[in-house]
MOPAC internal coordinates of N, CA, C and O (Angstrom, degrees):
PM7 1SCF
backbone

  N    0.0000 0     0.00 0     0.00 0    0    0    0
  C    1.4546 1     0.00 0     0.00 0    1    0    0
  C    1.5286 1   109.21 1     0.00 0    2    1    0
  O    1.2310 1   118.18 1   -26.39 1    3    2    1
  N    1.3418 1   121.07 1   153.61 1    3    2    1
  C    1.3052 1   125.45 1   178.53 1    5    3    2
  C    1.7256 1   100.30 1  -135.31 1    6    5    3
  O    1.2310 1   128.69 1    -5.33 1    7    6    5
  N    1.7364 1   100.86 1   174.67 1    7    6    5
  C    1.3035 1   101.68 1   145.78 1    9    7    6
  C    1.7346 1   129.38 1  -113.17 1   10    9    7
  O    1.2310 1   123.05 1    11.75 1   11   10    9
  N    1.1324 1   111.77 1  -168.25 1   11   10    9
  C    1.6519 1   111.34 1  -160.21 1   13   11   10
  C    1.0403 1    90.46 1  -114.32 1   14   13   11
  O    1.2310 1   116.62 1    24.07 1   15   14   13
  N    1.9558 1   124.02 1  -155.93 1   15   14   13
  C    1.0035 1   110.19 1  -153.68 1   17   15   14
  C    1.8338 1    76.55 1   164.44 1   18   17   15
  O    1.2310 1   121.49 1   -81.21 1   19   18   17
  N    1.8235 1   114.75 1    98.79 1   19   18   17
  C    1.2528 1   118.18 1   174.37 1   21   19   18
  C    1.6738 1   108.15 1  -100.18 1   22   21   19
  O    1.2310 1   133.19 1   -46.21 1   23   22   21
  N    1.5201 1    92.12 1   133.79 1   23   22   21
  C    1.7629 1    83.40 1   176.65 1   25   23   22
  C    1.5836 1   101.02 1  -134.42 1   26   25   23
  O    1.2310 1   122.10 1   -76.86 1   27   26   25
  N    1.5546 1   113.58 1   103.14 1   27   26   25
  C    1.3170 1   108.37 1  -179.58 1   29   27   26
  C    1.6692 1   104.03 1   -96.81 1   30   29   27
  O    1.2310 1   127.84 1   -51.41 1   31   30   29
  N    1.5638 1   102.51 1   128.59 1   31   30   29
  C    1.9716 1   106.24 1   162.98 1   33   31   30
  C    1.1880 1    93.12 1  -111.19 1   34   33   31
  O    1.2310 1   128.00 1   -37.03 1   35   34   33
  N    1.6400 1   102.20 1   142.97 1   35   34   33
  C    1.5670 1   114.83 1   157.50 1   37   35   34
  C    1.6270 1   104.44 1  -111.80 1   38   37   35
  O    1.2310 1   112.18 1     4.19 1   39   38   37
  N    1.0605 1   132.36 1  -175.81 1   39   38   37
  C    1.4839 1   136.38 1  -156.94 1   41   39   38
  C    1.7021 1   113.74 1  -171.01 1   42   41   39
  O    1.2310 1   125.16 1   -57.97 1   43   42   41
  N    1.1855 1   107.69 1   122.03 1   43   42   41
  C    1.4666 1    94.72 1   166.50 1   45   43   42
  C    1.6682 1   100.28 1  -157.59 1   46   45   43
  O    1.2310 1   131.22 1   -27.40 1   47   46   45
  N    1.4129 1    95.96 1   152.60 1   47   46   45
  C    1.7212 1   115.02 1  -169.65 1   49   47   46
  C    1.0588 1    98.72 1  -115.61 1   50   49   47
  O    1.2310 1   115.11 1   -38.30 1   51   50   49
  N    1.5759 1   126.87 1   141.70 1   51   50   49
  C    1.7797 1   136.84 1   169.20 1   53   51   50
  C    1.4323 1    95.61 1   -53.77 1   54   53   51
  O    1.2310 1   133.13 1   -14.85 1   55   54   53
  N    1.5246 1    92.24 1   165.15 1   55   54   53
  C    1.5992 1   103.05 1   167.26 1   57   55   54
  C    1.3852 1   111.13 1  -109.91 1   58   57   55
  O    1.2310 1   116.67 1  -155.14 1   59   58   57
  N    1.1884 1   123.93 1    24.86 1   59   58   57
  C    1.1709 1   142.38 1   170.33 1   61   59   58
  C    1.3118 1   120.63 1   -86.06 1   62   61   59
  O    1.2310 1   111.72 1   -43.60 1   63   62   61
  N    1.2362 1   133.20 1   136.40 1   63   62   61
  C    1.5794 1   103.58 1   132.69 1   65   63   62
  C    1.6267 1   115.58 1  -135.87 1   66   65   63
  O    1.2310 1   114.44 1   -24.47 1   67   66   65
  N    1.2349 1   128.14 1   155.53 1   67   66   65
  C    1.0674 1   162.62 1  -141.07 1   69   67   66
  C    1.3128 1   103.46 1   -95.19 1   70   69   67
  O    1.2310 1   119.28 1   -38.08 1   71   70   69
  N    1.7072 1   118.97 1   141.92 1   71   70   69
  C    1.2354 1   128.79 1  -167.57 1   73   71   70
  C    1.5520 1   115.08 1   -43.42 1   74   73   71
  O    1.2310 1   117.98 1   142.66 1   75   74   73
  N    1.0234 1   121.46 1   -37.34 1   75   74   73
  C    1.3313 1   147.36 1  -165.70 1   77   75   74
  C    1.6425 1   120.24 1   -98.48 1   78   77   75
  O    1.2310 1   128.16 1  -172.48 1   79   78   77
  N    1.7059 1   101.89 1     7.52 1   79   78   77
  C    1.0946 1   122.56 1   173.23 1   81   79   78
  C    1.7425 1   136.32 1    59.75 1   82   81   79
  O    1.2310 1   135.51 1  -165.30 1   83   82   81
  N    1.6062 1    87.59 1    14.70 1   83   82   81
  C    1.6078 1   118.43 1   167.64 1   85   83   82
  C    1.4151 1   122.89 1   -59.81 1   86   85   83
  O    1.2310 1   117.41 1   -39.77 1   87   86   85
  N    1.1748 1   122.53 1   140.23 1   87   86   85
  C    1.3422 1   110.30 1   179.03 1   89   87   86
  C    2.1084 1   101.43 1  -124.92 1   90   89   87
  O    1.2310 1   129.37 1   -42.07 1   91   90   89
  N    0.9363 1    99.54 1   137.93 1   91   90   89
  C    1.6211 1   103.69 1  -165.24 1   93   91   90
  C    1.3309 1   111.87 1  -109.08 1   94   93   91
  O    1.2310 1   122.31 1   -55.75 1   95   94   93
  N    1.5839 1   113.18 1   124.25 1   95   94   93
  C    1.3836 1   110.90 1  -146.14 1   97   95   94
  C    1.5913 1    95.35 1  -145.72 1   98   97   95
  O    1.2310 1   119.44 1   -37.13 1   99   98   97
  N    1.8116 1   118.67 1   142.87 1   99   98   97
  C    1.6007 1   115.22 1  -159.90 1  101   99   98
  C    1.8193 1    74.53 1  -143.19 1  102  101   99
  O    1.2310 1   133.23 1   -39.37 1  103  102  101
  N    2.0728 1    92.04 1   140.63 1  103  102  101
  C    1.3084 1    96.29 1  -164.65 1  105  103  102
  C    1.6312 1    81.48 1  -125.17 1  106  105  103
  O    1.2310 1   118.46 1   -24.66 1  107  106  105
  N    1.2297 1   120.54 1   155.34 1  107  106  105
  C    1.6373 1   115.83 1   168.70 1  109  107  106
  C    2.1235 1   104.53 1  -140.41 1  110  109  107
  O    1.2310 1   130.41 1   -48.20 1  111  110  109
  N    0.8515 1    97.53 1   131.80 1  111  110  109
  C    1.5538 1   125.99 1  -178.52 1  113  111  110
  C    1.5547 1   129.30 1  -110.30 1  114  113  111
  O    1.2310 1   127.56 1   -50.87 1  115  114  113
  N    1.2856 1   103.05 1   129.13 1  115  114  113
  C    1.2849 1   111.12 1  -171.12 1  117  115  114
  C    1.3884 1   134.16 1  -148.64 1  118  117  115
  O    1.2310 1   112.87 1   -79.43 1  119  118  117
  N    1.4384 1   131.07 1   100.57 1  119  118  117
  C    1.4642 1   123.42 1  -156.54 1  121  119  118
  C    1.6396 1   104.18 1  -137.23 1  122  121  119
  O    1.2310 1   133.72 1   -36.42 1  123  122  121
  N    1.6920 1    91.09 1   143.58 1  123  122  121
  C    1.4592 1   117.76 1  -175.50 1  125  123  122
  C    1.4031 1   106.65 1  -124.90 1  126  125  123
  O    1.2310 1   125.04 1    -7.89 1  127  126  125
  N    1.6024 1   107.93 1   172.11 1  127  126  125
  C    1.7098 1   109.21 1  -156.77 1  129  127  126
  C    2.0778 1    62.59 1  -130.49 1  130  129  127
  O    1.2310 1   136.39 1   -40.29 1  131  130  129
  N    1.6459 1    85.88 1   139.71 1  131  130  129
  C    1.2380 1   109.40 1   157.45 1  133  131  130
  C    1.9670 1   115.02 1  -108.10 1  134  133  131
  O    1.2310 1   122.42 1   -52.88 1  135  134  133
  N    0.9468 1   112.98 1   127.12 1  135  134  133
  C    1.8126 1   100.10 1  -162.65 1  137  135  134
  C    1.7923 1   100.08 1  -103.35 1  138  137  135
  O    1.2310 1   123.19 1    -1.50 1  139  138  137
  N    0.7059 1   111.50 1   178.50 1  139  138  137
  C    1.5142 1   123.66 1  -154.36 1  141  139  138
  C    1.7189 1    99.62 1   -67.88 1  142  141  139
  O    1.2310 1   113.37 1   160.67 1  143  142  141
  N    1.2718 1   130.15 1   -19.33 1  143  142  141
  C    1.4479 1   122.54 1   179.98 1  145  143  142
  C    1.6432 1   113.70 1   -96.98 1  146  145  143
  O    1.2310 1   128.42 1   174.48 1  147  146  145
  N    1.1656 1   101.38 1    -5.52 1  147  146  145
  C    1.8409 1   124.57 1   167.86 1  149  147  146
  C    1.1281 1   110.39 1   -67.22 1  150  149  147
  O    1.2310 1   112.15 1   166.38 1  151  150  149
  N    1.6953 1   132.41 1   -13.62 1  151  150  149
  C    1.3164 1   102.83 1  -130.78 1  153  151  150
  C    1.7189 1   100.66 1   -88.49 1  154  153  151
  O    1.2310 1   122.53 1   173.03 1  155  154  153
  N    1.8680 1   112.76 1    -6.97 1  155  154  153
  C    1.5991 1   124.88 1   153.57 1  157  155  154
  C    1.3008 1   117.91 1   -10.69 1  158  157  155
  O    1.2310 1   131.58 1   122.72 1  159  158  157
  N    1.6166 1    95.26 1   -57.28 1  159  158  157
  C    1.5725 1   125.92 1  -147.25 1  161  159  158
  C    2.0804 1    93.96 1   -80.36 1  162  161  159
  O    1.2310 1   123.49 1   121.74 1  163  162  161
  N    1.3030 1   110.91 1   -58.26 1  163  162  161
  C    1.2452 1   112.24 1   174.78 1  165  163  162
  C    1.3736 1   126.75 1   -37.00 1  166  165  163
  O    1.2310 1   128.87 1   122.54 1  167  166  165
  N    1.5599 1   100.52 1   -57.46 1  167  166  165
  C    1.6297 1   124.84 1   177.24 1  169  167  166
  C    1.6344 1   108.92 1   -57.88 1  170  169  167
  O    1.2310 1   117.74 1   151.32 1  171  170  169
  N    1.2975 1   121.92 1   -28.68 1  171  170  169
  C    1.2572 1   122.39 1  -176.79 1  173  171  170
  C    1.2839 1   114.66 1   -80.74 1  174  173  171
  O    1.2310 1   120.15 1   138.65 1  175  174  173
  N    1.6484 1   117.31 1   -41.35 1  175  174  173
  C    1.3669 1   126.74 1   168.62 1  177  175  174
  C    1.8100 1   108.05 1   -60.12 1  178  177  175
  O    1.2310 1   123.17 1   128.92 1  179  178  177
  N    1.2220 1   111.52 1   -51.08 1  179  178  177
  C    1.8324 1    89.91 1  -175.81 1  181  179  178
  C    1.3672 1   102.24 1   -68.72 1  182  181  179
  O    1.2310 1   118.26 1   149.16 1  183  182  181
  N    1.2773 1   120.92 1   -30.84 1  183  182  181
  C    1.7190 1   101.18 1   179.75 1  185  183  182
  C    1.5110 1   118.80 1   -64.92 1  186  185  183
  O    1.2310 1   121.92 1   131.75 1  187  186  185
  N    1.4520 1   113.92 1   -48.25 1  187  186  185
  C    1.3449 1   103.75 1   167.50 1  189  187  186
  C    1.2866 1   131.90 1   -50.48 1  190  189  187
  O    1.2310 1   116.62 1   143.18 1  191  190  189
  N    1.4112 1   124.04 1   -36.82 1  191  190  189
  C    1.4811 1   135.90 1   178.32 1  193  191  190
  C    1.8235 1    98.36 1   -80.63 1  194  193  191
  O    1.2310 1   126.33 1   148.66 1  195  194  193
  N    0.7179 1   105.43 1   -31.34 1  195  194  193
  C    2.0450 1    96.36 1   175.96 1  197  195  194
  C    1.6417 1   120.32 1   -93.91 1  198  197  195
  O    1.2310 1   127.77 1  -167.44 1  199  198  197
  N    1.6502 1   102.65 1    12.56 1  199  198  197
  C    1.8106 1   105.77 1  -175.14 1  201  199  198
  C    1.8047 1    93.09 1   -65.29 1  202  201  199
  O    1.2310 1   140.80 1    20.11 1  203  202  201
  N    1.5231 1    77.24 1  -159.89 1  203  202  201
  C    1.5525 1    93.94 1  -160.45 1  205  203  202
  C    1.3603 1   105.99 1  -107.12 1  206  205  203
  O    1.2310 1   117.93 1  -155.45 1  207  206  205
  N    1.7343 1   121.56 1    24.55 1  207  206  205
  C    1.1220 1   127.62 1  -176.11 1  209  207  206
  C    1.4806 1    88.74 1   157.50 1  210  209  207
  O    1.2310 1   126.66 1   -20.78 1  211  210  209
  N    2.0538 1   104.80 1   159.22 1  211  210  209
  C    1.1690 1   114.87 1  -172.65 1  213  211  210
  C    1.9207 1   108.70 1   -77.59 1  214  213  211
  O    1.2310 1   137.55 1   -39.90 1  215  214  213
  N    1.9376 1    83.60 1   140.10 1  215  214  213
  C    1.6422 1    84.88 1   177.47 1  217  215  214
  C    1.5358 1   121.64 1   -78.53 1  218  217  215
  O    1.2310 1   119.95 1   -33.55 1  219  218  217
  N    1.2299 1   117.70 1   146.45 1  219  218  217
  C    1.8496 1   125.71 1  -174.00 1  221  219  218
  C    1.4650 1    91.29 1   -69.51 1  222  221  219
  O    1.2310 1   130.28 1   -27.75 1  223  222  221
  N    1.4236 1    97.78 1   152.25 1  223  222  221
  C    1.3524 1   127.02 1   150.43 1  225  223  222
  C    1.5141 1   113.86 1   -50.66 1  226  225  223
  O    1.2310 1   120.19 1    10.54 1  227  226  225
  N    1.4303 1   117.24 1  -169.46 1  227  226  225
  C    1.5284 1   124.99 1   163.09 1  229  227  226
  C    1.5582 1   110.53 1   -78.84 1  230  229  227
  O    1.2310 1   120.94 1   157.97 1  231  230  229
  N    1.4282 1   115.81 1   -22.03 1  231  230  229
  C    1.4582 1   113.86 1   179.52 1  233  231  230
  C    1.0865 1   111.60 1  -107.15 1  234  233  231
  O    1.2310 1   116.25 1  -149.53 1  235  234  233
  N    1.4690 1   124.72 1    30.47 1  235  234  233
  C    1.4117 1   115.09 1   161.00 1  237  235  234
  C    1.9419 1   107.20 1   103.59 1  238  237  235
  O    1.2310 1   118.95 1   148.20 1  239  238  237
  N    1.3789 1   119.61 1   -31.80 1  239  238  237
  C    1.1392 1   121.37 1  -145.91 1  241  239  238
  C    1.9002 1   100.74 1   -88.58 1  242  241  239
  O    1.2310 1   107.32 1   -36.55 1  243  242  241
  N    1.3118 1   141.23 1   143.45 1  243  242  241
  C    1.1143 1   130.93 1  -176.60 1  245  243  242
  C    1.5081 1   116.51 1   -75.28 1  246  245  243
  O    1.2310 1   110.57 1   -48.50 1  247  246  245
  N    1.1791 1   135.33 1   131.50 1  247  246  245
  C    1.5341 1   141.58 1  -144.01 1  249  247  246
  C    1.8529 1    96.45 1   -79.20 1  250  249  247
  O    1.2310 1   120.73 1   113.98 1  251  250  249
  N    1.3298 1   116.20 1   -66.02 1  251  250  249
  C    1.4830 1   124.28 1   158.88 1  253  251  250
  C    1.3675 1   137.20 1  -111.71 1  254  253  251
  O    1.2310 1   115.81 1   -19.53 1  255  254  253
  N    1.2572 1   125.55 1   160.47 1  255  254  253
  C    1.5616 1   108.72 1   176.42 1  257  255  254
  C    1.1035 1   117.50 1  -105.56 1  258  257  255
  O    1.2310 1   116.48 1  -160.61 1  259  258  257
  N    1.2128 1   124.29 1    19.39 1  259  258  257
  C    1.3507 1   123.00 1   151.94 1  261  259  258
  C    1.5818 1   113.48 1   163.04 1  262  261  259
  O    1.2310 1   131.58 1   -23.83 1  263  262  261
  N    1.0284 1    95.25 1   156.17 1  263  262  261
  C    1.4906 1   132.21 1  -151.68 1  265  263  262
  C    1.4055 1   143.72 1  -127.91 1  266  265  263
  O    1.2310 1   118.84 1   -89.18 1  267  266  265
  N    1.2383 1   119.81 1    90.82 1  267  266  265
  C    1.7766 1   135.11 1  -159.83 1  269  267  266
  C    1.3320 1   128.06 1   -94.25 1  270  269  267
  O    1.2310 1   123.40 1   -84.57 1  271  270  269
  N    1.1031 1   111.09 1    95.43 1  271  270  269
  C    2.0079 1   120.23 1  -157.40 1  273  271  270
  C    1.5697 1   100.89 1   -83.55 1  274  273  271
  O    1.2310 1   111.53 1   -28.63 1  275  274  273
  N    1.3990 1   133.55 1   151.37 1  275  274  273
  C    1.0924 1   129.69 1   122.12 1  277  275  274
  C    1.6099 1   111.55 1  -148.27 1  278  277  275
  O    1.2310 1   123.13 1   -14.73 1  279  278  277
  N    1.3466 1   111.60 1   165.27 1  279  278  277
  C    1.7205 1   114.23 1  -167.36 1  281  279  278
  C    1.3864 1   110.04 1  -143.66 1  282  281  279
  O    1.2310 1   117.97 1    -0.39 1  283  282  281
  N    1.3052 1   121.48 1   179.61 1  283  282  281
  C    1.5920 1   118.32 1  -169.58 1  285  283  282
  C    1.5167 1    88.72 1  -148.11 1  286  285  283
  O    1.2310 1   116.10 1    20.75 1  287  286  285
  N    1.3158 1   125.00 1  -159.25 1  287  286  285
  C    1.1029 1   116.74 1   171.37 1  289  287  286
  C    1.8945 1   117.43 1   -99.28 1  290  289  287
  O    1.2310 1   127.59 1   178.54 1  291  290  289
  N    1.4647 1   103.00 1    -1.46 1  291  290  289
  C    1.4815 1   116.30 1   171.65 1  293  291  290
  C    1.9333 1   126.70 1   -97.00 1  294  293  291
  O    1.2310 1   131.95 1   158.05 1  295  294  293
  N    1.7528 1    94.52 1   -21.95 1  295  294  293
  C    1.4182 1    86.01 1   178.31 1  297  295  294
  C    1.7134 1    92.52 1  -162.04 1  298  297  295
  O    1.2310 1   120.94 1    -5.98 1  299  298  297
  N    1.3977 1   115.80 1   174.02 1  299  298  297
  C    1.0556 1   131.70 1  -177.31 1  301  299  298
  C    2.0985 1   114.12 1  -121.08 1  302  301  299
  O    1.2310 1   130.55 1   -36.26 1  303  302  301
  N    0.9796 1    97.25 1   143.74 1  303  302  301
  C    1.9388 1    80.95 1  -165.82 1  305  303  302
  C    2.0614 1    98.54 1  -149.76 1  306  305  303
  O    1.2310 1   118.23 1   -64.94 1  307  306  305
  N    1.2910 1   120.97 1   115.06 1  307  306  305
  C    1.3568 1   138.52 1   172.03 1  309  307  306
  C    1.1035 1   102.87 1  -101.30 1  310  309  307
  O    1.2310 1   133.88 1   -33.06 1  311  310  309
  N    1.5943 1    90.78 1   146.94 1  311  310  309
  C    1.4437 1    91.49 1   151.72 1  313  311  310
  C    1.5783 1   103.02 1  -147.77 1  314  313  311
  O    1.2310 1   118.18 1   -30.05 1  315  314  313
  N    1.2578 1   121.08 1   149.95 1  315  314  313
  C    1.2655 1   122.35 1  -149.42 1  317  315  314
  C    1.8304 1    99.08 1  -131.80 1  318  317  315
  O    1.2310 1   132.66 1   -19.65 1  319  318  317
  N    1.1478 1    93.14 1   160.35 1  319  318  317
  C    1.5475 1   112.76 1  -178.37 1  321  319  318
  C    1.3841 1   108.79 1  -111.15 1  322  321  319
  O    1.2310 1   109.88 1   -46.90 1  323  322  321
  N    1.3889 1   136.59 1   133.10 1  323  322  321
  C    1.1208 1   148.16 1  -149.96 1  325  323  322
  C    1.1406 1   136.59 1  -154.53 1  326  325  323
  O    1.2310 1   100.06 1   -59.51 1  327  326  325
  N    1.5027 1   153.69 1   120.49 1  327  326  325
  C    1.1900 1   123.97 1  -173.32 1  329  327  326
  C    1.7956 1   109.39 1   -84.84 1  330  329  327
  O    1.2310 1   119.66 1   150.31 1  331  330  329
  N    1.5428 1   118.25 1   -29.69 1  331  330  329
  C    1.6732 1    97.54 1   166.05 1  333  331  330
  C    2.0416 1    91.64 1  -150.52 1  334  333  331
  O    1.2310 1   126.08 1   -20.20 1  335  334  333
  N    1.2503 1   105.92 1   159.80 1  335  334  333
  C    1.6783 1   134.00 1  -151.49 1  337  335  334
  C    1.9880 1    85.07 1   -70.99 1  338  337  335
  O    1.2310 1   116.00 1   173.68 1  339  338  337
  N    1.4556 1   125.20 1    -6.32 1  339  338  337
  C    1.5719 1    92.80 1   170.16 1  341  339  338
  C    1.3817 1   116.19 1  -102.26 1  342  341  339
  O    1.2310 1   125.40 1  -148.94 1  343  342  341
  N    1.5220 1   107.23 1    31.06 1  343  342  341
  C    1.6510 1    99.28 1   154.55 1  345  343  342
  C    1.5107 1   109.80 1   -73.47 1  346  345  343
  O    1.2310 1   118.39 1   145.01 1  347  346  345
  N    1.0929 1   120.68 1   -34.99 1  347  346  345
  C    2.0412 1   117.75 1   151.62 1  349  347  346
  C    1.1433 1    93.96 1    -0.74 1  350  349  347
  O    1.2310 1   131.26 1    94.71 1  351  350  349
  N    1.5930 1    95.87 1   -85.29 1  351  350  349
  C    1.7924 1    81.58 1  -152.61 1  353  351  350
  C    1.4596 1   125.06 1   -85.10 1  354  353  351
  O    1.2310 1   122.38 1   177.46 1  355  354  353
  N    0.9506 1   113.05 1    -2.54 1  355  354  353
  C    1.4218 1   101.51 1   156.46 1  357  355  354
  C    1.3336 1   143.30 1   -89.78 1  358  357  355
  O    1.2310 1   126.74 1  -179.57 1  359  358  357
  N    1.4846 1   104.64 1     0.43 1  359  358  357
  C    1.4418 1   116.49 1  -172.34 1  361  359  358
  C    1.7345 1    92.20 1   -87.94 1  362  361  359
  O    1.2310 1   118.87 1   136.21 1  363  362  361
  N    1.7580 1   119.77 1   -43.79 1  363  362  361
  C    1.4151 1   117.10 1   164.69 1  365  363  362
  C    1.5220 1   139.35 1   -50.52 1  366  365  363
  O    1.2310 1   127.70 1   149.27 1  367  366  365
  N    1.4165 1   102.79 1   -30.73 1  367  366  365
  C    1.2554 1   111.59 1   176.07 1  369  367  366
  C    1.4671 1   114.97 1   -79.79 1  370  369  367
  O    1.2310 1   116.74 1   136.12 1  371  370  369
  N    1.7470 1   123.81 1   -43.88 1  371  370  369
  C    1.1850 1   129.17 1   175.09 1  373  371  370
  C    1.7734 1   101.49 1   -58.81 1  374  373  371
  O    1.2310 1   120.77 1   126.06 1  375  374  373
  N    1.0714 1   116.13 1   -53.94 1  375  374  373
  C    1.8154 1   109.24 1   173.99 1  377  375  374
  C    1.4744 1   105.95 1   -55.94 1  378  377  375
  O    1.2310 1   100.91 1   147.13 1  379  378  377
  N    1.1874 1   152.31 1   -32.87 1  379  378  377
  C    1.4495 1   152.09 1   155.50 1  381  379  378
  C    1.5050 1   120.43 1   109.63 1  382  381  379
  O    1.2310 1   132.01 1  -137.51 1  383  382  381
  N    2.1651 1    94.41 1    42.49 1  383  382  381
  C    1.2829 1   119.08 1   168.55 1  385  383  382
  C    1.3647 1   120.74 1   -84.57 1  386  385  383
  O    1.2310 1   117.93 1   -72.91 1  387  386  385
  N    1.4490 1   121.55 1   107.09 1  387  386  385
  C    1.3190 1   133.53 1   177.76 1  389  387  386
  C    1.8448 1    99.85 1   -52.88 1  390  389  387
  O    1.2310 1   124.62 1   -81.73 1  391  390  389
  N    1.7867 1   108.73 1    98.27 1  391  390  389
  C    1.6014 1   135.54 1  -167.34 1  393  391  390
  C    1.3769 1   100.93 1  -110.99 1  394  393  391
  O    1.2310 1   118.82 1   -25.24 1  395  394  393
  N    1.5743 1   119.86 1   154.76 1  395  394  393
  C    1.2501 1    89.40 1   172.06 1  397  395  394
  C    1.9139 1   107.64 1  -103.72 1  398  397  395
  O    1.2310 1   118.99 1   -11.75 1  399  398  397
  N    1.1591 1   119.53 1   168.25 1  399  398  397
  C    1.6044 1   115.88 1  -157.30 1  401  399  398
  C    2.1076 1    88.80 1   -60.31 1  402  401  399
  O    1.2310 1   115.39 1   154.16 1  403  402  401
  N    0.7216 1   126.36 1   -25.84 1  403  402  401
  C    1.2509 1   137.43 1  -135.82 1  405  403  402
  C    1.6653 1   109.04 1  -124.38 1  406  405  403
  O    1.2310 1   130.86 1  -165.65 1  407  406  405
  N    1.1346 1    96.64 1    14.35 1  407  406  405
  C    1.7307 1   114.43 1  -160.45 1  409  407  406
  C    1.6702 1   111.21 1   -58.54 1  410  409  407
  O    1.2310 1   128.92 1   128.51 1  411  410  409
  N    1.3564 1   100.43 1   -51.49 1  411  410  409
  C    1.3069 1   126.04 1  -143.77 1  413  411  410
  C    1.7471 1   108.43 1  -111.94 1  414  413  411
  O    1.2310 1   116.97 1   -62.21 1  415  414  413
  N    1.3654 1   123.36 1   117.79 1  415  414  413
  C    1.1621 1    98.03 1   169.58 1  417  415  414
  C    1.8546 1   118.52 1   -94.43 1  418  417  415
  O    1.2310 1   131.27 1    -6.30 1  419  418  417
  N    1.2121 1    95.86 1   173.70 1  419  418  417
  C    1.5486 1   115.45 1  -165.21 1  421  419  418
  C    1.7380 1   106.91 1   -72.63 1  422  421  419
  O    1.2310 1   119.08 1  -101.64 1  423  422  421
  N    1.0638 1   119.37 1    78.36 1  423  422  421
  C    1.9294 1   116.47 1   170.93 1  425  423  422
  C    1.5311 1    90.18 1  -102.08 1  426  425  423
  O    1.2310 1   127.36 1   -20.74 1  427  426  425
  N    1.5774 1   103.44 1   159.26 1  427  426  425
  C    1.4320 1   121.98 1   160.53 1  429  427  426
  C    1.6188 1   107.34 1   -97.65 1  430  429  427
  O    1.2310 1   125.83 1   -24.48 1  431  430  429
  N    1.2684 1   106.41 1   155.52 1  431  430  429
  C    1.4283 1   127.73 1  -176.32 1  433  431  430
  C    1.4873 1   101.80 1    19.19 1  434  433  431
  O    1.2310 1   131.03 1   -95.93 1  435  434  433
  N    1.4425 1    96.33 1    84.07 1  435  434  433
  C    1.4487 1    98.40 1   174.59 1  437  435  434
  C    1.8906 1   110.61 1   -92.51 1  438  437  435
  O    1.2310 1   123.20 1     7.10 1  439  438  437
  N    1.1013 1   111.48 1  -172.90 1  439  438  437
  C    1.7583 1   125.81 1   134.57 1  441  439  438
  C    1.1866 1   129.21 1  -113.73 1  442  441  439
  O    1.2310 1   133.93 1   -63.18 1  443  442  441
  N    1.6057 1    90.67 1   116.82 1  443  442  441
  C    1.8081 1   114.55 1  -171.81 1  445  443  442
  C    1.2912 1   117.65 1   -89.20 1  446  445  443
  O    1.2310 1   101.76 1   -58.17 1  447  446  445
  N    0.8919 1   150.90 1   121.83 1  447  446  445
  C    1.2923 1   147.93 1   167.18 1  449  447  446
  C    1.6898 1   107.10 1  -135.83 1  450  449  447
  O    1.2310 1   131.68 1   -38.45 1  451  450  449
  N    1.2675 1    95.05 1   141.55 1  451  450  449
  C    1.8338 1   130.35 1  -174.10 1  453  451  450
  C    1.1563 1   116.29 1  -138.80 1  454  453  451
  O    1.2310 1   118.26 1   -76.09 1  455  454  453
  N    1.7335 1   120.93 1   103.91 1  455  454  453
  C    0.8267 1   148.25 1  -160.79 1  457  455  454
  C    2.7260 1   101.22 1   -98.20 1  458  457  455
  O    1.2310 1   140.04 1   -47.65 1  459  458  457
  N    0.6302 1    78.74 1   132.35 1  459  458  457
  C    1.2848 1    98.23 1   169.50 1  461  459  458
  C    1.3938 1   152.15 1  -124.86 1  462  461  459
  O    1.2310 1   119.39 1  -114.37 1  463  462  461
  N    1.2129 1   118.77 1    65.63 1  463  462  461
  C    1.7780 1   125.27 1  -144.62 1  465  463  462
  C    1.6758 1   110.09 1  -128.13 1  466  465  463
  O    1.2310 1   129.83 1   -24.51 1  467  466  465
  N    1.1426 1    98.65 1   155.49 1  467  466  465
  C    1.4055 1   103.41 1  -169.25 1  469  467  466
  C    1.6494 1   103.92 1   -91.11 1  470  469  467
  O    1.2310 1   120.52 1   -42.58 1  471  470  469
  N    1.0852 1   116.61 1   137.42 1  471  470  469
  C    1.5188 1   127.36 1  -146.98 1  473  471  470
  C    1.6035 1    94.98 1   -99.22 1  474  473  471
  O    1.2310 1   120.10 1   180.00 1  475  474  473

């Protein structure tokens, strides 16, 4: 048995750009240790993130619209399409990752990425 090792980035770029043809861009990061009696919780998250379509919320509504897998034999890594960064937390909590309610802040159409690795 091991433990895991969650690393969520969200990402977002202005819609601007700048005289100088810069584009200005704020990245936010966030990682948790899944410990060896989690590892439920892990297995539930790649299955949910590798179904055969995005999983609903509690109200029915689909969490992202889409969703880009690839894996190695050490970690697993998405990145998902979204209309704003607190499908985070609900995509963690429905997999039955102890998140905190408050985890995540609120951007629109961000870039999500969820990293998954064995710790």
């Amino acid at each position: 048995m091991c433990n895991y090792r969650i690393t969520v980035t969200i990402g977002k770029q202005a819609d601007i750009v700048d005289g100088g043809g810069w584009v200005t861009g704020m990245t936010w990061r966030k990682s948790i240790i899944l410990e060896q009696d989690k590892r439920g919780a892990a297995i539930a998250l790649r299955d949910l993130l590798n179904g055969d379509g995005p999983a609903v919320n509690d109200l029915g509504y689909p969490m992202w619209d889409r969703c880009y897998g690839m894996c190695n034999p050490q970690c697993w890594q998405w990145e998902l399409v979204a209309a704003n960064s607190i499908c985070v937390n609900e995509i963690l909590r429905k997999a039955g990752v102890d998140w905190p309610v408050d985890g995540i802040p609120s951007i629109d159409s961000p870039t999500v990425t969820i990293n998954l690795a064995i710790n």
